[in-house]
C-alpha positions, 0 to 999 in steps of 0.5 A: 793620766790614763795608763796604756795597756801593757799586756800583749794579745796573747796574755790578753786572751789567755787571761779572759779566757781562764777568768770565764772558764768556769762560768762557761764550762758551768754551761756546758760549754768547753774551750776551743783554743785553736778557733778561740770559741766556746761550743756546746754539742748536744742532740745534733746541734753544735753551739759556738760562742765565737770570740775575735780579737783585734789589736789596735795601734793603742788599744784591744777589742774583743768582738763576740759572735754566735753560731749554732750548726745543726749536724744534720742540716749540714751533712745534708749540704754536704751531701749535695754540694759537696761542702759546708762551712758547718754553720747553720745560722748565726750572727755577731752579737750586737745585732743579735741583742739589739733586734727586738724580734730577731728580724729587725736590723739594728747595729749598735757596737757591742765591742769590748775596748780594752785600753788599760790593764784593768779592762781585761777583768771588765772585758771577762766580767762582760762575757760572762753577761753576755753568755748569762744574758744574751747566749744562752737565751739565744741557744734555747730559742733555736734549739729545734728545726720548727724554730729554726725554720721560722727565723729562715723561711718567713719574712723579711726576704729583702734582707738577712733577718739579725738572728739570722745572719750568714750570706742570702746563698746560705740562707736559700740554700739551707732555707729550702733543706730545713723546709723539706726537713720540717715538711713545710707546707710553703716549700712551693712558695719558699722554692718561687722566692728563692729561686729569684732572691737566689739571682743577686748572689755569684754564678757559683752559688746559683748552681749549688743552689740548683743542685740543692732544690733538684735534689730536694724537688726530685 
């Protein structure tokens, strides 16, 4: 018969996170315990590997997401609005891996069940794959606003492209700072598309979204 699990949250998290240290610090990453993330800062750009873990009525998972903030995309932002959540793009990283282009939509679950004591070796053994296989290739794609701005400012416009992520205010907003930022020869037809998908999202975010295109039209 299959033994549950003995150890609690913390141990659970403690334990992965001293198995992978090497590898990740290796990387370049280093720990951000309070926020339970890996980040990398480098030239303007921040990488965050994000680990979330949830305990279950009989079991634990683990759930990782990446996020890449661009310093002066976001300062820019900031500046405007007068806030930022300091994430540029990103997205968990079962869409991530399963997007063929980055733009597809394609969910399949990539969460690490931990059931038994054992899985906790398993689940560190799978983070160091998914850093290796997944992360890294990732981080190096969009290491420079020209691709960053094309994972942003090209279609699908009807949904959130999977490498992407974040919320449609997020992505017009940031959308037309990284096309001014580039000097995107579409920025007329970005401002036309936005300002329409702009309408789906609350009356707040249309305003902070006004305020970012005046500011960048003016």
């Amino acid at each position: 018969m299959m033994k549950e699990i003995t150890y609690k949250s913390k141990e659970i998290k403690e334990r992965i996170f001293s198995s992978i240290m090497n590898e990740y610090l290796k990387s370049g990453f280093y720990l951000k315990k309070s926020r339970d993330e890996f980040v990398l800062t480098k030239d303007g750009y921040s990488n965050i590997i994000h680990f979330r873990f949830t305990a279950w009525s009989l079991f634990h998972s683990l759930d990782i997401a990446l996020y890449i903030s661009v310093h002066s995309v976001e300062k820019m932002l900031k500046s405007i609005t007068g806030e930022s959540t300091n994430i540029t793009m990103g997205n968990d990283i079962s869409y991530i891996y399963n997007s063929p282009n980055g733009r597809e939509i394609i969910h399949r679950v990539m969460a690490i069940d931990i059931r038994q004591n054992e899985d906790v070796d398993a689940a560190a053994e799978t983070a160091i794959i998914y850093l290796n296989k997944i992360a890294i290739p990732y981080f190096n794609l969009y290491n420079n606003l020209y691709e960053i701005n094309n994972i942003f400012n090209r279609p699908p416009f009807d949904y959130i492209p999977a490498n992407l992520g974040g919320s449609l205010d997020d992505r017009c907003m940031r959308g037309l700072i990284i096309a001014k930022m580039v000097n995107s020869p579409d920025l007329e037809f970005l401002v036309n598309t936005y300002n329409n998908l702009i309408k789906r999202t609350p009356p707040g975010s249309i305003s902070q979204y006004v305020h970012v295109r005046d500011y960048l039209l003016g």
